[in-house]
N, C-alpha and C positions, 0 to 999 in steps of 0.2 A: 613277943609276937612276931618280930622280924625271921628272927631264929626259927620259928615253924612255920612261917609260911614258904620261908627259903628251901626246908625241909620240903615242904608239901609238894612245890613246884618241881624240887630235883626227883621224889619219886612218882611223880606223874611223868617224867620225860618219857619218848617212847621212842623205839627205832623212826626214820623218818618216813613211814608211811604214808605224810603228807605228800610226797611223790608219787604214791596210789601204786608203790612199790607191793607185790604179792611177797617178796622172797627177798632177801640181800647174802649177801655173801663179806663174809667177815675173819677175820686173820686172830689167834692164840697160839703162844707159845707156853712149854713148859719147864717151869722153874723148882727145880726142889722136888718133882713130880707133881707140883702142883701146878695145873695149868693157868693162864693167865692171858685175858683178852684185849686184844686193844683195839678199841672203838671210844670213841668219843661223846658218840653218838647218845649214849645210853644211862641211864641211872646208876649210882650204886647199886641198888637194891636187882635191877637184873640184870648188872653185871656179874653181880655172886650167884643169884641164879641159875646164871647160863655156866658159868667158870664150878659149881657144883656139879651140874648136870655132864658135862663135861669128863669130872674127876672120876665118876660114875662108869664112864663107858670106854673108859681105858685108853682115854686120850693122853697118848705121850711122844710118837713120834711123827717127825717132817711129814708129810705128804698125808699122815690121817684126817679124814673128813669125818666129821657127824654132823648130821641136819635133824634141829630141834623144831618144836611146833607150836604157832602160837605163843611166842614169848613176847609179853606186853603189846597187841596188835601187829605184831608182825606173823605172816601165817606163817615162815620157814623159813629159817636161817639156818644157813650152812657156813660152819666154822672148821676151818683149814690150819693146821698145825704147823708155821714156821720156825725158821729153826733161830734163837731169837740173837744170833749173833750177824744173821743174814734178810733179817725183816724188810731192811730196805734197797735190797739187793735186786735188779731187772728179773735177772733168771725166776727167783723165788716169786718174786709177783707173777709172773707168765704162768708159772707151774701151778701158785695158791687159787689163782682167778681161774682158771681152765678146769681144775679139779670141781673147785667149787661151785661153778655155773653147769659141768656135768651132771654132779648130783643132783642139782635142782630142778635141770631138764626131765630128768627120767622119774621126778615126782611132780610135773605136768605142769613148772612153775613160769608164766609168762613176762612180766616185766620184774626184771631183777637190779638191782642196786648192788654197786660194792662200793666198800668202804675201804678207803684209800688212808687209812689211821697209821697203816704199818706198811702199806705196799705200796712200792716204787708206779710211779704214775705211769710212767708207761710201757713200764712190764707188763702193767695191768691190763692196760688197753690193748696191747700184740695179743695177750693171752686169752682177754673177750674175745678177738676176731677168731685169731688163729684157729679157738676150739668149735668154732661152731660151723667150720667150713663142712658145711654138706652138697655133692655133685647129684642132686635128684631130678633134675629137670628132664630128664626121659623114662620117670618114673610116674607110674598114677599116682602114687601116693607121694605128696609132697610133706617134708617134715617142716614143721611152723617153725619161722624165725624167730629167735628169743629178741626183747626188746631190753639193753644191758646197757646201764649207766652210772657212774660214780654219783656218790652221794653230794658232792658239788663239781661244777662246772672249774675243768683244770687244761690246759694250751698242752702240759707233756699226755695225758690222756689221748686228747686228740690224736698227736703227733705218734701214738701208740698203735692208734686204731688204724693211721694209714700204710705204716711199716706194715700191721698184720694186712690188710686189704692190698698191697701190694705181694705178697706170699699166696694168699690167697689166690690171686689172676696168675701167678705163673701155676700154682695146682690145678683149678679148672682148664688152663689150656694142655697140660701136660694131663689128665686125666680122658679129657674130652676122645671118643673115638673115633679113628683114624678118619674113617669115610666120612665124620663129621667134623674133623682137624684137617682138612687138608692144606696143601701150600698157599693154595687161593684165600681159602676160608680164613686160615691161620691170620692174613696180612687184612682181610677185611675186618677182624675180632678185633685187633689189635689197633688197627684204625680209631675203629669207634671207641675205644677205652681212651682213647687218647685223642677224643677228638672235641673241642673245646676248650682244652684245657691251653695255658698261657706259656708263651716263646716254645711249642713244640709245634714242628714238620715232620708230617711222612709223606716218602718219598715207596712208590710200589714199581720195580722194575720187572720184564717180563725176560723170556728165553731167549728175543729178538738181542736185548740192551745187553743180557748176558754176553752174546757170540759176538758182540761187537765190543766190548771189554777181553777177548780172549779169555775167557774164563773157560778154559775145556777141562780143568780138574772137576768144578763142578758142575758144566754140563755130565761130562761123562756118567756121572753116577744118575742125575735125571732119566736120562733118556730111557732106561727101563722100564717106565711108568708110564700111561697115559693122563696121570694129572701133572698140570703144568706148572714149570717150577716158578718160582717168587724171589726175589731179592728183596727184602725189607730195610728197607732205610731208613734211621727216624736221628732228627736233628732237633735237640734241647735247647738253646740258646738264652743260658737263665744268668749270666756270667758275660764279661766287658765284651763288648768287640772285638775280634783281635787275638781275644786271650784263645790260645792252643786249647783245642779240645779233648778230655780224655774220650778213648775207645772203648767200647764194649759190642763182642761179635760175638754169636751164640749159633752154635749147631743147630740147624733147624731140620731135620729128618721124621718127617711126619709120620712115617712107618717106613721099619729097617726090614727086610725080611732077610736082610745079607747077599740079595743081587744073584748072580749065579751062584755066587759061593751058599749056598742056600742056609741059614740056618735051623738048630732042628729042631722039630714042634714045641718040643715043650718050655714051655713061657713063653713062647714067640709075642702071645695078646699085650706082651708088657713094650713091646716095639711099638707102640702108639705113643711111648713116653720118650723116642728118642729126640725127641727136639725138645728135652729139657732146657738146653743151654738156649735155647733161642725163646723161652718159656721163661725163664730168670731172668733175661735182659728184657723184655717186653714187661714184665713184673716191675725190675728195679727202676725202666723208665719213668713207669706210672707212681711210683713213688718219691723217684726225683721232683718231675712236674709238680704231685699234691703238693712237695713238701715247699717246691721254689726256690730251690737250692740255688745260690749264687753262683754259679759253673757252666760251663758248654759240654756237651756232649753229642758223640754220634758213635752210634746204633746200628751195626747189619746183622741181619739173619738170613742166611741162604736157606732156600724153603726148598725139597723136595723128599718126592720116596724113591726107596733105593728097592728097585723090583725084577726080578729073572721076566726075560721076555728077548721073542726073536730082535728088538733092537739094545737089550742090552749091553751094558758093556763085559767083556770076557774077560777071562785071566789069561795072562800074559799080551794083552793089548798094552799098546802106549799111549801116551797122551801126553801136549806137552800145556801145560800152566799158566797164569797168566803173567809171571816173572820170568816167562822162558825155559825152565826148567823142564826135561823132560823124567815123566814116569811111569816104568811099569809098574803094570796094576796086577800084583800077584795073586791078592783077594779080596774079589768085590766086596766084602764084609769089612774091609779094612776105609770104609768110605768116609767115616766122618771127617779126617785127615785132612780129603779130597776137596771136600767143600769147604773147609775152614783155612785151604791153603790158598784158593784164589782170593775169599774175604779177607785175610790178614793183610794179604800183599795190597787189596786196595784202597784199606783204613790205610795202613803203616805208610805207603806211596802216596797218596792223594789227600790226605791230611796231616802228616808230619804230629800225630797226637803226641800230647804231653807223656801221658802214659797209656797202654793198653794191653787191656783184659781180652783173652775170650774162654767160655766157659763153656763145657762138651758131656757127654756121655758117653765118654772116648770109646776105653778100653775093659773088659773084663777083668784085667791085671788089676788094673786099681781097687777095684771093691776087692779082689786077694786080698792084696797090700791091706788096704785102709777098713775094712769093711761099711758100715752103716755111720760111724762116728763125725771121724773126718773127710774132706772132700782135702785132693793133694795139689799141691802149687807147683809150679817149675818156672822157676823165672829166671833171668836175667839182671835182676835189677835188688840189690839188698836192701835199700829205702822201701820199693814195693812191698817186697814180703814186712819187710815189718809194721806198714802200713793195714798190709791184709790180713795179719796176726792180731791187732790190737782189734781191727774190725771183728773179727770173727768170734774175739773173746768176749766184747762186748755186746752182741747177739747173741752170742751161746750158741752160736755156728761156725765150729772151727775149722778152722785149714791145718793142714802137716806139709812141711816143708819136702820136698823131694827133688832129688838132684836130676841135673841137668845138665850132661856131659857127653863130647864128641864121640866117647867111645860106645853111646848106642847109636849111633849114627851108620857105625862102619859097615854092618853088615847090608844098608841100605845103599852103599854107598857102590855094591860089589854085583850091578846089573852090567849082564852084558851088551844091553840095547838101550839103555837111558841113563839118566842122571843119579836117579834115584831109585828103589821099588818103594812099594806102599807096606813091607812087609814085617822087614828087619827079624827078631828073633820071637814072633808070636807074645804068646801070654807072659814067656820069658824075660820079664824085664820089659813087657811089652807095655807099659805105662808109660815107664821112660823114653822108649824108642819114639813112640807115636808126639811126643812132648819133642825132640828131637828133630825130628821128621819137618815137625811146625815150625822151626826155627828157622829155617831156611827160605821160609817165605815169609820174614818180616824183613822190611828195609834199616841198616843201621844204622847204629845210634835213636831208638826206638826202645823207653822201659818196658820190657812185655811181662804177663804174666798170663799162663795156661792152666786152667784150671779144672780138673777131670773129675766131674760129679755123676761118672757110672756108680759109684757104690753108694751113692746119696739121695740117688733116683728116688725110688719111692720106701715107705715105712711097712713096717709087717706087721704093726700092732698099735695100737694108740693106747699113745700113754705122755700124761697128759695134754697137752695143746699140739703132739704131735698126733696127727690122724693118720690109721691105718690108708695106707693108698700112696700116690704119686705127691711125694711133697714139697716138691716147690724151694726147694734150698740151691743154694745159697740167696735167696734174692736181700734176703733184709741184711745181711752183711755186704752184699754190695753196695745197697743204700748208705750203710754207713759207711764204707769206703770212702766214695763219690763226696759224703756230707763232711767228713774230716778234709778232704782234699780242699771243699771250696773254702775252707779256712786256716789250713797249711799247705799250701801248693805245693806240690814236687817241683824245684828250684832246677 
């Protein structure tokens, strides 16, 4: 009697619909060609079920979804095919979960369940958020939020969902448009994302505090504009008193149109997205904060647009920096430089950081070089890079190492009226140069590292948890930068 009743019970079990789950989402792999589920959750008897239904429909490799209906009260389940040597691998959860919450969106499925049997916690949870990033809010039609929860309650889960909700805020600022991004706007968004939250200060500086900083590299490129530029300052303070804070400075060019140096129509719409890097640091803040990372940090984003107009600035104008340097400016399009050279100099000078980042949408060169994959590094410092390496592999957002040598410098080097020009040898090596170029305005003995995510800018297609549009990279690898450091400091 024991023996069937124990029977009885295990095939009455049923997905946990007691959650008042419509749909879940569930992980199989294939063995022998025969496929094989792993859930817990479930009977034998619709285990073979589903692992039949399955064999059926020609389920055998990575990335194959089929969504079944109705098996044992559950209305839909979508089963994701890992690859079963990598079940419990971040990436492969981000990619299973984002597939699989796909299919079930577009067959009208509202509260969804995953089961976390076979998938890394919080791969899981980056790949909920990640894929369901939609920018509709100046849309009539708004698309319905899915409501996505693991089958129990897990801390790496969590810790998933904020990585992806930090990605998330730097795509909506870096998608958002221009005349609704502006430099103002941009530092009051950002404000409020970060406002309540614990040991974090922003600081908003205006054009006045600028010219009183000597900051005329990035005045210069403002004053073509009639929106006013912003200096964003945000100070983390999650880490000892005392203890040296890392940097992170982020290009903030809320639209590039290339100044006088005009650039030419076509794509020009995607210059909304040039304050990426100041769109990733603003992200990776809000991430630090959720997560409360043991560390300090501070935050600038030089906020403005670089625009043709009777006070613009010209080519072959000077200007001299706020470290003294002086430069001709040979192409107004050559701007981000400009702004990122007074911000370096007054992190590196006025806080003496442990280490420091800043992150751009430099050069055209780069996306050559690197295209969509990787975003490229130039550092100074070999602890960093391999710091930023292990970060990148562990998001599955990687960096490529790129050198970093005085000989792009030289042809910068060869103004007959300044220090410098902004120019060096164009697209030629023009990644390097502009990396280069930057170097010269950090103070030394200063780890730096430059990090040019033009080619990373935005995605041409979604495919899985990446969405077609402006995406938001590197931010989750900076997080995990930032979270490795607060517990092996750079010595």
């Amino acid at each position: 009697m024991f023996r069937l009743a124990a029977r009885q019970s295990q095939l009455s079990k049923r997905f946990f619909s007691t959650n008042g789950f419509d749909a879940v989402v569930v992980g199989a792999s294939v063995r022998n060609n025969q496929p094989k589920l792993h859930t817990l959750d479930i009977s034998t008897e619709t285990q073979q079920l589903v692992e039949s239904q399955l064999a059926l429909s020609a389920f055998k490799k990575a990335d194959d979804v089929r969504v079944l209906y109705d098996i044992k009260g559950m209305k839909q389940v979508a089963v994701v095919c890992v690859n079963e040597e990598k079940k419990n691998d971040m990436e492969t959860a981000r990619r299973a979960t984002a597939l699989g919450l796909q299919a079930l969106k577009n067959l009208g499925a509202k509260k969804i369940g995953i089961d976390l049997s076979c998938l890394n916690a919080q791969g899981a949870g980056e790949g909920a958020v990640l894929t369901q990033f939609c920018f509709d809010k100046l849309k009539t039609k708004k698309t319905d939020a899915l409501q996505v929860e693991p089958f129990k309650a897990n801390q790496d889960w969590e810790k998933g969902q904020i990585m992806g909700a930090s990605q998330n805020v730097a795509r909506m600022l870096m998608t958002s448009p221009s005349n609704l991004m502006t430099p103002k706007l941009f530092a009051e968004e950002v404000a409020y994302l970060l406002a309540g939250l614990e040991n974090v200060e922003v600081i908003v500086r205006d054009e006045e505090w600028a010219a009183k900083q000597n900051m005329n590299a990035f005045l210069s490129v403002a004053k073509g504009s009639c929106e006013p530029l912003r200096f964003l300052e945000i100070h983390y303070k999650g880490g000892k008193e005392g203890d040296r804070p890392h940097g992170l400075v982020g290009k903030g060019i809320t639209f590039d149109s290339g100044g006088i140096s005009l650039k030419p129509s076509n794509n020009m719409a995607l210059m909304k997205g040039d304050m990426g890097g100041a769109a990733t640091v603003a992200g990776a803040l809000y991430g630090i904060s959720k997560l409360k990372l043991p560390v300090n940090v501070v935050a600038v984003t030089p906020l403005c647009e670089n625009m043709p107009s009777s006070h613009a600035t010209k080519p072959g104008d000077v200007i001299k920096a706020m470290n003294g340097k002086s430069i001709e400016i040979l192409d107004t399009d050559a701007e981000g430089r400009l702004v990122l050279a007074d911000a370096l100099h007054y992190v590196s000078s006025k806080y003496s950081p442990a280490s420091l980042i800043d992150l751009a949408t430099l050069t055209g060169a780069m996306d050559v070089a690197l295209g969509d994959v990787y975003a490229g590094v130039f550092t100074n410092s070999d602890e960093m890079w391999q710091r930023l390496e292990a970060a990148g592999r562990a998001t599955h957002d990687p960096f490529w190492r790129m050198p970093l040598d005085d000989g792009y410098l030289k042809e910068m080097q060869e103004s007959l009226v300044a220090d410098l020009n902004n120019l060096g040898k164009g697209r030629s090596g023009g990644a390097c140069s502009a990396a280069a170029f930057l170097r010269e305005f950090i103070t030394e003995n200063v780890d730096w590292a430059h990090i040019d995510i033009a080619g990373v800018m935005d995605s041409q297609s979604t495919d899985g948890y990446h969405i077609k549009g402006m995406s938001g990279r590197p931010t989750r690898s900076l997080i995990e930068y930032i979270q490795k450091l607060s517990s092996h400091p750079i010595k």
